[in-house]
C-alpha positions, 0 to 999 in steps of 0.5 A, a space after each residue: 523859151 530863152 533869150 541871150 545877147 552880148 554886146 556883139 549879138 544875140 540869140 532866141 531860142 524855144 525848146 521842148 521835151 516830149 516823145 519822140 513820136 511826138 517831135 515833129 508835131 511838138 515842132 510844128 506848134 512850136 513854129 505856129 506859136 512862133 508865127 502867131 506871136 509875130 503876127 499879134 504881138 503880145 496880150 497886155 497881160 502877157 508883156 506885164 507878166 514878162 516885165 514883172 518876171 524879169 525885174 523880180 528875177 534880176 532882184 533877186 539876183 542882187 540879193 546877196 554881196 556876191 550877187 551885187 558883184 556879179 551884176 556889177 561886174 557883168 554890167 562893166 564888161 557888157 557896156 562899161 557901166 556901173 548903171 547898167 543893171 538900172 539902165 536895162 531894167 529902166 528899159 524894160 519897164 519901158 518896153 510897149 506891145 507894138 516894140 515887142 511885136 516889131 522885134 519878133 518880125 524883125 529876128 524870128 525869121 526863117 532865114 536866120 534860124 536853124 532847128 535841131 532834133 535829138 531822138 534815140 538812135 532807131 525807130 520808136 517802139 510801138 509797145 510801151 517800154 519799161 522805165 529803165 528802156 525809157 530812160 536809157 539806164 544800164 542794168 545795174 550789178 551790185 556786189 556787196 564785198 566781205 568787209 561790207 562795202 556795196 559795189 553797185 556796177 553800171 556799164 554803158 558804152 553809149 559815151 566813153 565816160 566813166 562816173 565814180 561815186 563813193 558816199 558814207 553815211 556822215 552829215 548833220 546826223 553824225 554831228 552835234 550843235 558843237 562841231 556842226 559843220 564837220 563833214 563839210 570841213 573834213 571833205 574839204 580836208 581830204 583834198 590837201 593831201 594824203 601820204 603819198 600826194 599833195 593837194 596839187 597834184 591832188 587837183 591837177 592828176 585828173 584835172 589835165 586828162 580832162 576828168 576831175 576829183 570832189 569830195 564834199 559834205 551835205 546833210 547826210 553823207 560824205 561824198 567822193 566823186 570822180 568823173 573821167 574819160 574812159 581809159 583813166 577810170 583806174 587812176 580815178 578809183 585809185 585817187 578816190 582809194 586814196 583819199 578814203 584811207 590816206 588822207 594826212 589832213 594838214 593841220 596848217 590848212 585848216 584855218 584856210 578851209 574853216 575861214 571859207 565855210 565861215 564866208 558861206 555862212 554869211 553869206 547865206 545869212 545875206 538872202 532873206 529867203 535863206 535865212 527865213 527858211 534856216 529859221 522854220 528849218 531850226 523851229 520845225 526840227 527841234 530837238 533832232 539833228 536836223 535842225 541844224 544845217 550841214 554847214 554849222 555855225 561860225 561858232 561850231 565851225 571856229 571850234 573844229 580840230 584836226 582830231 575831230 577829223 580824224 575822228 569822223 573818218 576812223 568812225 564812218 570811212 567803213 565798209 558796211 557804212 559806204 557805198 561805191 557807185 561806177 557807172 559808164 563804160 566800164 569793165 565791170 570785172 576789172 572795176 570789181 577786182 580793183 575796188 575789193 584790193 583797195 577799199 575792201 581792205 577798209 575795216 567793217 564797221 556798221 551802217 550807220 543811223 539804220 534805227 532813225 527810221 522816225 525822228 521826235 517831234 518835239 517842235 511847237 508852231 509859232 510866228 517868228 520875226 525877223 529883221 534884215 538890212 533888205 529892202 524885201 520882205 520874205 514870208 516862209 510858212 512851213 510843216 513838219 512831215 515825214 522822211 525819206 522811207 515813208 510813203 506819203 514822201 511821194 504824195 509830198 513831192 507832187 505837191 511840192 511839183 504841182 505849187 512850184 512852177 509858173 502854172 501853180 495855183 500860188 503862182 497864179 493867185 498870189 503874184 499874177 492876179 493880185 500882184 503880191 509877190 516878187 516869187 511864190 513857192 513851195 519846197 518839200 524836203 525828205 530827209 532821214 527820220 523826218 521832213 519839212 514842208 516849206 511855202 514862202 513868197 518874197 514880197 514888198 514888205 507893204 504887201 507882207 501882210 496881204 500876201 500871208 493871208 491870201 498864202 494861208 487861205 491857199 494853204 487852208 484849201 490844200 488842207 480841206 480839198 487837196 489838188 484838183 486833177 488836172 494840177 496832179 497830172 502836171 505834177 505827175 509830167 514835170 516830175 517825169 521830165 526831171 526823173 529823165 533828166 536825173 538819169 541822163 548823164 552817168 554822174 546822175 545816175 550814179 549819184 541817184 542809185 548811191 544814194 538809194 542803196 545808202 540809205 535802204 530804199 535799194 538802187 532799184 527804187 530809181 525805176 521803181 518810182 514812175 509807178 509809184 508816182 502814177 499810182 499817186 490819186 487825188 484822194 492820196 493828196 487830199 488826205 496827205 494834205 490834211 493830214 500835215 497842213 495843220 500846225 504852222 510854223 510862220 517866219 517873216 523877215 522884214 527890213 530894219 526900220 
């Protein structure tokens, strides 16, 4: 459910994503709880639990000077206020079961409400499909061009849209503590020019035809990305073509996109949770590149020359190094055709980091504290763990899946009954040759103490007992309901199956992962679980003072 509202008016809303078979009767419970709510109001525990989300959700927001501005701003234009964040959470927390009850009888009505289903075109099948009918992705044609570069296909008329992807290897793998944040800068370089267009026309030439063009950096790749209305698919591969061999990399704008990197810096260096979660990441990740972040420093960032540039790209813009991804509605023959007479012409190179397989482990557990002009207190406990390739990846998502939503067994515990905590979580992150595990809960920093006992207590019971059945099974639904998501828009998919067939799990590994997934048993949790939750290493972020 979610609510919205501006000075004007307002608007409430439920939603639910089920079976399509399952609609109407997902429909009609929706309705019934609907009806009881207005006739009952809400338990006590139930408007407490509302409240306390709502504030500490609002808190949250306000953690960095971007955030501050934004409620500010947000506020003045709603009510002309300054005190309009603090007047609403006061009214909030002076909310009552009887004004709660009386607002749902006097708005959830029938009269001003409208209800709308959106099911697949034609009558649901009564034999279970395969994972690719159930998510609607089209078949997909890889081709593999004689300098090396993949060209993976995928045509779907449903919509006139066309999504391309371009990806190489590149990121924190391909850098080193003194030019970290390389490929973030360099992607935001090839966006200000190349021989034959500025960085306007760069912007604009998709831009006024309703499409648009990126390029961007992340721990390891460099990505180009384009997304477009059918009919303009060809000036799209020809601007990304563009970008990949002609970039000029003007030397005057680097200083501009450098000083940009520099804010983002510091203004993660703003959130007591990112920045705890920045130093588990560097103490968990010794001696590897992954202990650094695809942003860099201000240090390593200030440090960068065009020549480092020109450099990353002569090295990684190859042909056995990248993957291109266009997926929508598409004639896979011409798309083939245009791709092999402009980026086939890229040298061959090599892919990149394919003996990274398995990173040291270098890193010794340990308690770190740290201290922040916050008024919060950030707790993160984390674990090294596998990468991407292994098969236990999979078993860690599930619990990452089962400790994370508003039904986990931290959730419930930590903040709900003992009311220690402002936002419990858990995080798995996969990378290439290595991986993390993360727990953390924001909190009162008077309560830090109690919410790091009663955090290792449940983590000590992960260890020793894994997850029961019935929070494997959730997990196993939610993650199912965000694998759908992933593949419902070309974008998605093409980020996805790129991303896969990079780094060798194959485009394939998309729809083979609901099986993988389902074949995940309590036993395959529990030893996963005792196995990694053992060494800890432990960040508290405090306030000055």
């Amino acid at each position: 459910a979610g609510a919205w509202s501006s000075a004007e008016c307002g608007l409430f809303s439920t939603d639910v994503e089920c079976d399509p078979s399952d609609a109407e009767a997902a429909l009609a419970a929706m309705k019934a709880v609907i009806e009881k709510f207005k006739q009952q109001g809400p338990t006590a525990a139930e408007l407490d639990k509302a409240v306390r989300s709502t504030i500490a959700g609002q808190l949250r927001s306000m953690a960095t000077t971007r955030g501050q501005a934004s409620t500010l701003g947000h506020g003045w234009l709603t009510s002309s206020s300054l005190e309009y964040s603090r007047l609403f959470l006061d009214a909030i927390r002076s909310l009552t079961r009887q004004r709660v009850q009386d607002a749902a009888q006097r708005y959830l009505n029938d009269a001003t409400s409208n209800e709308v289903i959106v099911e697949p075109e034609g009558t649901v099948a009564t034999a279970k499909p395969s994972a690719s009918q159930t998510s609607g992705r089209p078949a997909i044609e890889r081709i593999v061009l004689p300098n090396g570069l993949t060209l993976l296909l995928g045509k779907n008329p449903r919509l006139p849209l066309v999504s391309i992807r371009a990806g190489f290897f590149a990121g924190v793998l391909a850098e080193s503590d003194t030019n970290g944040g390389l490929t973030q800068v360099t992607a935001q370089m090839l966006l200000k020019g190349t021989k034959t267009r500025t960085a306007d026309e760069i912007a604009s030439v998709l831009e006024k035809r309703g499409g648009g063009i990126n390029a961007s950096g992340d721990a390891h790749r460099l990505v180009f990305a384009s997304d477009v209305v059918k009919g303009d698919e060809t000036l799209a591969l020809d601007l990304v073509a563009d970008l990949i061999r002609n970039a000029s990399l003007p030397a005057k704008q680097l200083a501009l996109v450098q000083k940009r990197q520099i804010a983002s810096i510091r203004e993660e260096q703003e959130d007591p949770l990112t920045v705890a979660m920045r130093r588990a990441r560097k103490e968990i990740f010794a001696g590897t590149p992954f202990h650094r972040t695809a942003l860099g420093t201000e240090a390593s960032v200030t440090g960068l020359k065009i020549a480092d540039c020109k450099t990353l790209l002569r090295d990684h813009l190859t042909g056995a190094n990248g993957v291109v991804t266009v997926i929508g509605d598409i004639d896979p023959a011409a798309i083939r055709k245009q791709v092999q007479a402009s980026l086939g012409k890229l040298p061959k190179g090599s892919r990149h980091f394919s003996e990274l397989r398995d990173l040291p482990r270098q890193s010794k557990p340990g308690t770190w504290d740290l201290k922040l002009d916050k008024e919060q207190a950030v707790l993160v406990i984390g674990f090294r763990t596998v990468g991407l390739h292994s098969p236990d990846s999979y078993v860690l998502s599930m619990i990452d899946e089962a400790c994370s939503d508003m039904g986990s067994r931290l959730f419930n515990r930590i903040r709900e009954e003992l009311g220690l905590a402002y936002y419990v979580g858990a995080q798995s992150f996969m990378a290439y040759g290595a991986g993390a595990f993360y727990f953390y809960v924001g909190t009162d920093p008077a309560k830090l103490d109690l919410a790091q006992k009663e955090m290792q207590l449940q983590i000590a019971d992960l260890a020793k007992n894994g997850l029961r059945a019935d929070e494997l099974e959730r997990a196993k639904i939610t993650w199912k309901s965000n694998w759908l998501k992933t593949q419902q828009g070309n974008g998605g998919l093409a980020d996805a199956i790129s991303w896969d067939e990079l780094n060798g799990l194959g485009h394939s590994h998309l729809e083979r992962l609901p099986g993988i997934i389902d074949a995940i048993s309590v036993k395959d949790v529990k030893r996963v679980a005792k196995q990694f939750f053992q060494s800890a290493h432990i960040v508290r972020v405090v306030p000055k003072g």
